[in-house]
C-alpha positions in Angstrom: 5.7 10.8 2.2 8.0 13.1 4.8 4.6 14.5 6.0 2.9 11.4 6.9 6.1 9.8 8.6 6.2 12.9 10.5 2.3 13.0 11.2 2.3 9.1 12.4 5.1 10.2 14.9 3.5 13.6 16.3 0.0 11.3 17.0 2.1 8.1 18.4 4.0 10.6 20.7 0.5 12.2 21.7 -1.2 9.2 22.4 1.6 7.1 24.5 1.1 10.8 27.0 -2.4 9.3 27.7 -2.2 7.9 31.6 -4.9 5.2 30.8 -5.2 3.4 27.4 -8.2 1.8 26.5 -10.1 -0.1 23.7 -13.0 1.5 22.0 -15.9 -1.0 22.7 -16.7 -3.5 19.6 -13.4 -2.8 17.6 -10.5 -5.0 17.4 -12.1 -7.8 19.6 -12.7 -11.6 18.7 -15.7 -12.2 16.4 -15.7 -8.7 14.8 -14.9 -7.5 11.2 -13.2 -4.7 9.5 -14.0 -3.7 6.1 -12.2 -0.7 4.9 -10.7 0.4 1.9 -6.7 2.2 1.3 -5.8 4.8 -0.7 -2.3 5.9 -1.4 -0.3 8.2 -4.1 3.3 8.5 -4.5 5.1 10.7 -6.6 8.9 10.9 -7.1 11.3 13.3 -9.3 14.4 11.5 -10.4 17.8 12.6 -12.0 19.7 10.1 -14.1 23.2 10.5 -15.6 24.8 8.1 -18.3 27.2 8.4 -20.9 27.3 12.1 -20.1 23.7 13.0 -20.5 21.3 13.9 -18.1 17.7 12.5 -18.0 15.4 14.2 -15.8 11.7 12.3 -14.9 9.2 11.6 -12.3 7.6 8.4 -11.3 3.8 8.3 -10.0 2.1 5.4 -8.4 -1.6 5.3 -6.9 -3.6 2.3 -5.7 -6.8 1.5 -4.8 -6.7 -2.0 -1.8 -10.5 -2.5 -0.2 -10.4 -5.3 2.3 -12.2 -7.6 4.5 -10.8 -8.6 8.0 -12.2 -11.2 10.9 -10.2 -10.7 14.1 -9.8 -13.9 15.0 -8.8 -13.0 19.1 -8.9 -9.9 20.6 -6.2 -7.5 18.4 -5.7 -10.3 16.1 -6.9 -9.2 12.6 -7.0 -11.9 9.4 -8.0 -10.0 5.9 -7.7 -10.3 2.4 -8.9 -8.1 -0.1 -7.7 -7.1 -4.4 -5.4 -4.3 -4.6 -5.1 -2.0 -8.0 -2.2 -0.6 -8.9 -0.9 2.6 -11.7 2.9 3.4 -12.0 3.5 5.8 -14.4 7.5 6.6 -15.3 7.9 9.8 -17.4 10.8 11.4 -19.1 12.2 13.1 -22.2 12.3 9.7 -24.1 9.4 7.7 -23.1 6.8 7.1 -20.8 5.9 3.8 -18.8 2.4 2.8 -17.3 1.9 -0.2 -15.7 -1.1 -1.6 -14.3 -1.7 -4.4 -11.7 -3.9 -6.5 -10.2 -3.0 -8.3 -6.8 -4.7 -10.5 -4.4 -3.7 -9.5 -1.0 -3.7 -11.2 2.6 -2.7 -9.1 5.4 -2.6 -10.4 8.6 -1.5 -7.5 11.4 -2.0 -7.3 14.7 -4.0 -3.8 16.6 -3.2 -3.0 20.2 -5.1 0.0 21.8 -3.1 3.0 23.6 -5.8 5.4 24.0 -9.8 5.6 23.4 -10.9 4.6 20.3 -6.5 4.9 19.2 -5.1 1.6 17.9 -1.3 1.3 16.7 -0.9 -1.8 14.6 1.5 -3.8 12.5 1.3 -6.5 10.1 3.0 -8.6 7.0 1.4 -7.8 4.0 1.9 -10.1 1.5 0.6 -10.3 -2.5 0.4 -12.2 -5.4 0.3 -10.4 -8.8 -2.2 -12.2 -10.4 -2.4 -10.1 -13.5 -1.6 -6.4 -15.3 -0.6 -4.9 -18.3 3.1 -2.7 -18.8 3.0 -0.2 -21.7 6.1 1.8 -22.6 5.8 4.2 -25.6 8.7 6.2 -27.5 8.3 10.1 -27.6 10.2 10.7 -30.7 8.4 7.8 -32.8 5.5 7.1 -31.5 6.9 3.1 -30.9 4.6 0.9 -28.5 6.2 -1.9 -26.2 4.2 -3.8 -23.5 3.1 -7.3 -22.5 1.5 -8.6 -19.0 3.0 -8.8 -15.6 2.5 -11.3 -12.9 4.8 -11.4 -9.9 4.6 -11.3 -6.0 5.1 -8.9 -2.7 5.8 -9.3 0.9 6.8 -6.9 3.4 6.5 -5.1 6.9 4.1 -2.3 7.9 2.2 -0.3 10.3 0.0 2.5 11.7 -2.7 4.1 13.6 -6.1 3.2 13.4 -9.0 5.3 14.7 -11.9 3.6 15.3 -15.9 5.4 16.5 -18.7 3.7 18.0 -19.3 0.5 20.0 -20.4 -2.5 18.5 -20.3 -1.1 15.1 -19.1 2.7 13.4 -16.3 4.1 11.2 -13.0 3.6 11.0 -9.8 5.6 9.7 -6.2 4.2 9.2 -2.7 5.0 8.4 -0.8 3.0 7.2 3.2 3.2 6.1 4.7 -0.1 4.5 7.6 -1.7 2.9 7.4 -4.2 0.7 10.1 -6.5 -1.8 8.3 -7.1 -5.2 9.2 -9.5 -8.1 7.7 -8.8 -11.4 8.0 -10.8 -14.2 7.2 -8.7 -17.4 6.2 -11.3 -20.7 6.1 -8.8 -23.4 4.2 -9.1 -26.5 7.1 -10.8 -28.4 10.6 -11.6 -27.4 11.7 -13.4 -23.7 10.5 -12.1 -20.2 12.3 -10.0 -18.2 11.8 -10.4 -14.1 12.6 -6.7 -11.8 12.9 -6.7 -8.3 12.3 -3.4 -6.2 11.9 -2.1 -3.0 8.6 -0.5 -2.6 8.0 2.2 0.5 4.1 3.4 0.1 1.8 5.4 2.8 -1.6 4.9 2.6 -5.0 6.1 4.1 -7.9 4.0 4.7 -11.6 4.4 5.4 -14.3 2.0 6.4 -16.5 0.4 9.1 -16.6 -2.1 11.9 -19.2 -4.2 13.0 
């Protein structure tokens, strides 16, 4: 996470030096698309103290987010897309994986500072629409799940490299923040509802035309 905070400032710093920015031709102007898929992993070690006893862990998360966006005016990008996510929570006691499934709209907005260089920022925003949270007990062997539905909104932004002129590739980085609810109905017994922070970084590939 450090690495690509610190890589999205070295290029932002690089390409504001430029005397002249400019817009790569065909990308990011009214009437043309974006499809692109993100990729992101997160991995965190945690400590936990209670009672007097020490729990040491780590908690994983990857997801998988393709979209579709229509720039609606020049910079102005509308997309949607389905996001898949996997959280895994591990420790000496039990281990947690969840799974969801999210329908995503993303508007966000790309302004050009150097050729084919495009900084953007946006509100992501989700709704859970489905998912599965699994939690099993080391010593016994003891299963515990039920589904998950919930919702997300948030802040992000990024750089977005774009080739060619009315159509070609496109890369993106993107670091976000989002606030999700979860509501967790579990096979018997009452729901419980958790709400987080989430900070994710993400890499996307994909094409315009």
């Amino acid at each position: 996470m450090k690495r690509n905070v610190l890589l999205l400032s070295v290029v932002v710093a690089a390409s504001l030096a430029c005397a002249k920015p400019c817009r790569a031709e065909g990308f990011a102007t009214r009437g043309s698309w974006l499809a692109i898929g993100d990729l992101s992993y997160d991995r965190e070690d945690f400590e936990a103290t209670r009672s007097w006893t020490t729990l040491r862990g780590n908690r994983q998360r990857a997801s998988v987010e393709p979209e579709v966006g229509y720039f609606v005016l020049d910079g102005l990008l509308l997309a949607a897309g389905i996001g898949v996510s996997f959280d895994r929570i591990d420790n000496a006691l039990k281990t947690d994986r969840t799974t969801t499934v999210a329908v995503n709209l993303k508007p966000a907005y790309y302004l050009p500072i150097a050729d084919g260089l495009f900084v953007h920022a946006g509100v992501p925003l989700a709704a859970i629409v489905g998912g599965e949270a699994r939690a099993v007990t080391k010593a016994t062997g003891d299963v515990a799940g039920g589904g998950i539905t919930g919702w997300s909104a948030g802040l992000g932004g990024g750089l977005a490299y774009a080739l060619g002129d009315e159509r070609g590739a496109v890369a993106r980085l993107n670091i976000d923040y989002a606030y999700r609810s979860l509501t967790y109905a579990p096979d018997f017994g009452t729901g419980t509802r958790v709400a987080q922070g989430v900070l994710s970084a993400a890499l996307g590939f994909g094409a315009h035309f």
